[in-house]
C-alpha positions as MATLAB code, in Angstrom:
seq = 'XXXXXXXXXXXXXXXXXXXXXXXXXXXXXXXXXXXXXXXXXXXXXXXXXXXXXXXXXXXXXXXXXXXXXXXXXXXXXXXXXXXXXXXXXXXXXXXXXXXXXXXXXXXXXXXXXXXXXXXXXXXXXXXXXXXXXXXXXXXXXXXXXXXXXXXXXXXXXXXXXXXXXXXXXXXXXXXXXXXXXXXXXXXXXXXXXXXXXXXXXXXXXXXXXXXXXXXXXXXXXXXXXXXXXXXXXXXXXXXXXXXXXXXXXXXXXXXXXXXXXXXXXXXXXXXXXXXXXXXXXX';
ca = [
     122.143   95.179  117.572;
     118.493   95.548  117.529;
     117.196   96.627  120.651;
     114.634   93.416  121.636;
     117.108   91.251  119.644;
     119.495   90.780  122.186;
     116.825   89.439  125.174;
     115.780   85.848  125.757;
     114.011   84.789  122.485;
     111.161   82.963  124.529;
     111.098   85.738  126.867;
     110.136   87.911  124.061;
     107.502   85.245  122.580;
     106.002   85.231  126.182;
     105.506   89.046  126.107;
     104.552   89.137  122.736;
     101.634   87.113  123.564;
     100.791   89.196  126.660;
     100.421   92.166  124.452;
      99.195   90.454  121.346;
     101.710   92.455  119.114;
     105.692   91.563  118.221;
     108.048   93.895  120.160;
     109.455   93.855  117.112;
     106.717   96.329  115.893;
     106.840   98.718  118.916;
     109.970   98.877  121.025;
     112.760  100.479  118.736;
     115.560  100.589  121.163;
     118.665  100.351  119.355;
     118.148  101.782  116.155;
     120.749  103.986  114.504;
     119.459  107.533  114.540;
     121.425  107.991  110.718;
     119.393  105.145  109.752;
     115.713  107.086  110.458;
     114.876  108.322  106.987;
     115.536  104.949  105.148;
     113.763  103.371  108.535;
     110.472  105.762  108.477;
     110.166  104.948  104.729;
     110.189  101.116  104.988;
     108.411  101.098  108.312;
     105.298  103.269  106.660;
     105.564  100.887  103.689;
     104.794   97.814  106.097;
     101.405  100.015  107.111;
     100.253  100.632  102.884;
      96.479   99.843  102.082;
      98.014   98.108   99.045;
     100.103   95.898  101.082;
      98.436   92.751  101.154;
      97.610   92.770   97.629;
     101.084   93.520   96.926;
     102.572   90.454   98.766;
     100.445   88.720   96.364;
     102.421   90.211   93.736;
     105.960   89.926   95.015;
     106.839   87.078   93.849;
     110.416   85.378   94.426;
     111.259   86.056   90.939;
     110.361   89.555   91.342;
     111.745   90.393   94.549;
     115.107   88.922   93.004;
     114.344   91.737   90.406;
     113.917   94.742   92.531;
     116.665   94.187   94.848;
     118.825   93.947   92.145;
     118.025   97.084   90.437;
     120.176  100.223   90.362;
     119.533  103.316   91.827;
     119.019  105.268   89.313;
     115.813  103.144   88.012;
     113.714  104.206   90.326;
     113.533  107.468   87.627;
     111.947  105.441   85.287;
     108.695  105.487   84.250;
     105.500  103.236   86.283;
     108.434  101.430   87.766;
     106.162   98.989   89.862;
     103.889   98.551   87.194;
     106.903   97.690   84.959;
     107.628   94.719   87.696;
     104.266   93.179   88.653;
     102.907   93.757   85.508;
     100.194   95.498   86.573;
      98.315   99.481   86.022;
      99.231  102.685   86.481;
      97.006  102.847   89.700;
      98.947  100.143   90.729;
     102.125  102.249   89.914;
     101.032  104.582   92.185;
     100.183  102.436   94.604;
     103.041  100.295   95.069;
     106.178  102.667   94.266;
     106.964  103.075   98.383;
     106.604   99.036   98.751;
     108.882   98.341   95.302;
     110.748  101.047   97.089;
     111.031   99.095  100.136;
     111.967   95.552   98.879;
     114.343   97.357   97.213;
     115.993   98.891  100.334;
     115.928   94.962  101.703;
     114.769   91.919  100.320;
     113.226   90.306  103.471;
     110.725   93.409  103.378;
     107.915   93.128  105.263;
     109.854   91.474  108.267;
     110.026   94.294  110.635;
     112.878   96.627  110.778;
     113.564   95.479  114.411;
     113.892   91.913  113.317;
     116.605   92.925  110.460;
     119.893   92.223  111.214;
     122.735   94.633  111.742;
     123.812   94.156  108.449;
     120.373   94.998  106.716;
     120.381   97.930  108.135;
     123.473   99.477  106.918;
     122.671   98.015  103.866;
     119.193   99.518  103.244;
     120.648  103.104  104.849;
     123.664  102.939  101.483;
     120.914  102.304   99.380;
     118.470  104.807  100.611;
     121.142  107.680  100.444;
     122.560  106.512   97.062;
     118.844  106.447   95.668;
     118.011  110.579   94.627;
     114.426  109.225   93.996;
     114.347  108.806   97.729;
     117.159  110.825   99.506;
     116.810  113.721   97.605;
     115.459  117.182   98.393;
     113.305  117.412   95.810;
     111.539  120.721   96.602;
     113.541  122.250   94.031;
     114.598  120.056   90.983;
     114.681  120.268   87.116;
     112.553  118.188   85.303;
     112.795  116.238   82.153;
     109.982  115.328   80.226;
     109.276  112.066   81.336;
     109.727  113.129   84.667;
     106.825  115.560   84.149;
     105.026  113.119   81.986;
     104.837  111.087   84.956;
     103.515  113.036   87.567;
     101.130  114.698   84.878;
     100.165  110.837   84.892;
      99.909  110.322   88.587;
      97.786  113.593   88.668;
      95.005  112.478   85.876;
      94.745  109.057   87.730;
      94.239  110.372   91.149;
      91.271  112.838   89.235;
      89.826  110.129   87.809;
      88.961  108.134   91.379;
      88.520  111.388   93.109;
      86.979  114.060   90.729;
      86.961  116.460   93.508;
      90.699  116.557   93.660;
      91.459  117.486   90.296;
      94.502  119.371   89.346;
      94.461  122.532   88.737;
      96.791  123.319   85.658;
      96.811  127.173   86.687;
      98.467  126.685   90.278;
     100.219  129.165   91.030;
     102.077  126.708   93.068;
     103.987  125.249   90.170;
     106.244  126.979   87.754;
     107.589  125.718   83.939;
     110.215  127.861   83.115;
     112.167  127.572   79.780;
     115.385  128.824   79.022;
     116.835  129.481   75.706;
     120.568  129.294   76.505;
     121.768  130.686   73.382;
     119.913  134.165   74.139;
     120.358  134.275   77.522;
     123.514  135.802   79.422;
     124.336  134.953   82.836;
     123.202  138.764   84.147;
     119.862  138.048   82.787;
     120.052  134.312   84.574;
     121.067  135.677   87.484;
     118.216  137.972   87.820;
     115.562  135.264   86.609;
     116.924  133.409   89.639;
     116.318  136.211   92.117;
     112.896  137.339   90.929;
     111.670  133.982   91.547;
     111.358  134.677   95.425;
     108.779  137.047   94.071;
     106.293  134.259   92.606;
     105.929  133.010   95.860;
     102.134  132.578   95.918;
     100.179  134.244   98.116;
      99.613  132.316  101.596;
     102.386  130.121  101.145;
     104.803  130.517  103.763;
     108.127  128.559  103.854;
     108.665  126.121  106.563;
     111.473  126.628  109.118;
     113.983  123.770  108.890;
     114.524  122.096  112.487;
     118.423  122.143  113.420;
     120.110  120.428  116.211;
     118.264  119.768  118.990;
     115.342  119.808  117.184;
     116.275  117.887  114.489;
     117.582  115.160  116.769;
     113.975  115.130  118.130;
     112.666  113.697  114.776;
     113.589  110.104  115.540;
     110.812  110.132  118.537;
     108.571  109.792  115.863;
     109.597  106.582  115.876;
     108.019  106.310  119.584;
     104.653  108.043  118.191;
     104.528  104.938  115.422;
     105.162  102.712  118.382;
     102.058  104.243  120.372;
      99.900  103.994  117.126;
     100.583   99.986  117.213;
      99.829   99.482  120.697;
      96.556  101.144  120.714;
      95.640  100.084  117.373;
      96.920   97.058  116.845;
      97.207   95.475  120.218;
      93.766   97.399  120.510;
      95.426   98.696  124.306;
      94.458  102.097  126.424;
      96.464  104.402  127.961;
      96.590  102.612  131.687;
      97.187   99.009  129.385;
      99.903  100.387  127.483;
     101.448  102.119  130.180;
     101.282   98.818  132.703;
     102.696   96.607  129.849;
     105.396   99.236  128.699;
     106.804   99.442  132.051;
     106.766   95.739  132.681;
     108.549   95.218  129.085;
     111.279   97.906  129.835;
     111.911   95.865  133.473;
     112.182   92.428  131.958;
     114.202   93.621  129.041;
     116.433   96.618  129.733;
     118.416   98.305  126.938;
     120.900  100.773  126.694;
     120.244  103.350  124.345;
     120.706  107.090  124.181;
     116.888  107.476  123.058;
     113.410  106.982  124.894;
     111.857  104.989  122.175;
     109.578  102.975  124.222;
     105.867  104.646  123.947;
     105.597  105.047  128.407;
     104.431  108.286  128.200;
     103.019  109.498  131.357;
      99.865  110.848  131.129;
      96.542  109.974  128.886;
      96.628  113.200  127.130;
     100.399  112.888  125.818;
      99.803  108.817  124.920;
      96.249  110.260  123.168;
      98.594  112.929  121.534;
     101.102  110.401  120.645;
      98.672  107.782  119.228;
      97.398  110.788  116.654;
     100.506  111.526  115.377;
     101.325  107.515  114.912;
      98.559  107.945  112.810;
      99.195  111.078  110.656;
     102.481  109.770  110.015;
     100.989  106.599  108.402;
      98.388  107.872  106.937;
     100.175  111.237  105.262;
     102.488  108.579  103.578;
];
C-alpha cells in the first residue's frame, strides 16, 4: 500500500494544510523499489512546462486512446502530435506526458495516491515499452527512427539557434553494412575497432552495482525536498520541524528513508539542488 495511504484520511488533510502541499507529493514511503524507473518517469512528467497546456489537450476521448495503445507505438512517428492533433514542437513536448497517461490513465494524480494495482500496472507497461525501458545507448536505427530525431534536432535549432546540431559530431556514427560482401571476420573486426572512435574527452560512465544501485531510489527523497522548499515554499528548520512531526503522527514501515529529514542545512540545500536537476534534466 502506499505509504500515507494507509493513515487517517482527515489526519492527512489536516497536515496537508499545515504544510500547504499533499503528502501525496512528498512522503514516498511504501513504494516498490522495482517500480522506480516507471515511477521517476511519470513523477517528472507531473513537473513538465507543457503540462498545463497539455491537460487542456487530454481529452477523455484521447486519454481512452493512449491508454489503449500498444507498446510498440510509441516507435512511431510525432506520436503526441498524432493524438492531440497538434505540431511537431508539441511532439516534442508532450512525448514523456503521452508517455505517462499511457503508463496510467488517472495521470496526473500523484503516484502516491495510485492504488496498488496502478502501480504494477504502469511498472508491466513501462518494462514491456523498449521506447522507455530500453538501453538505448547502443541501438540500430531505421530510417524513420533517424528521420525523427533528425526532426527533433532541426526544431530544437530553430527556437535556439545557438544549439544547433552539428552534423560532423564525432559523437555519432552511421555505419552501413553491405551483407552480401561482408564476412563475419571482417564484422567481427568492424565491431572491435569501434572502441577506437571513441571521441576524444568522452569517457564512459561507471555503472553503479549493488549497494549503489540500491541508492538510486533516494532520489526519490531529493524530489521530495525539491517540493517542500519549492512548492510548500519551506526552509531547512520548516521542513525539518514539519518532517519530523509528519513521521510521528504517521509512522510507516518501510525498508527506505524516503522522508526528506535530513539533518543539517547543507545536506537539505544539497538535496533541494538535486530535486531540481532531476526535474529539470528531464
Amino acid at each position: 500500500m502506499a505509504g500515507v495511504s494507509v493513515t487517517n484520511a482527515s489526519l492527512i488533510k489536516q497536515q496537508a494544510s499545515t504544510t500547504n502541499l499533499d503528502p501525496h507529493e512528498w512522503d514516498f514511503r511504501g513504494v516498490n523499489p522495482d517500480h522506480l524507473d516507471s515511477i521517476l518517469l511519470y513523477e517528472q512528467s507531473r513537473e513538465s512546462v507543457a503540462l498545463a497546456r497539455a491537460k487542456q489537450l487530454l481529452t477523455s476521448k484521447n486519454r481512452r486512446r493512449i491508454f489503449g495503445m500498444k507498446a510498440n507505438e510509441f516507435g512511431e512517428r510525432h506520436l503526441a502530435s498524432k493524438i492531440v492533433g497538434t505540431n511537431l514542437a508539441d511532439d516534442f513536448q508532450f512525448f514523456h506526458i503521452v508517455a505517462a497517461c499511457w503508463l496510467c490513465n488517472e495521470f496526473p494524480k500523484p503516484w502516491m495516491a495510485l492504488s496498488g494495482k496502478n502501480w504494477d500496472e504502469a511498472a508491466r507497461r513501462y518494462t514491456a515499452n523498449k521506447w522507455l525501458s530500453e538501453n538505448m545507448n547502443f541501438r540500430v536505427l531505421s530510417r524513420a527512427e533517424l528521420a525523427k530525431m533528425e526532426d527533433t534536432e532541426e526544431w530544437l535549432w530553430r527556437i535556439s539557434p545557438d544549439k544547433k546540431p552539428n552534423p560532423n559530431s564525432p559523437t555519432r556514427l552511421i555505419i552501413q553494412i553491405d551483407w552480401a560482401k561482408v564476412d563475419d571476420r571482417e564484422l567481427k573486426t568492424l565491431l572491435l575497432n569501434l572502441l577506437k572512435l571513441r571521441p576524444d574527452g568522452v569517457q564512459p560512465r561507471k555503472i553503479s552495482t549493488g549497494k549503489r544501485a540500491a541508492a538510486q531510489i533516494h532520489k526519490l527523497k531529493q524530489l521530495a525536498a525539491w517540493r517542500l522548499s519549492s512548492k510548500a515554499k519551506l526552509n531547512f528548520q520548516q521542513a525539518h520541524k514539519k518532517v519530523a512531526a509528519y513521521q510521528k503522527a504517521f509512522p510507516v514501515k518501510c525498508d527506505f528513508d524516503l522522508l526528506p529529514n535530513y539533518a543539517s542545512a547543507g545536506a537539505w540545500s544539497d538535496a533541494v539542488m538535486a530535486g531540481k536537476k532531476l526535474i529539470r534534466g528531464f
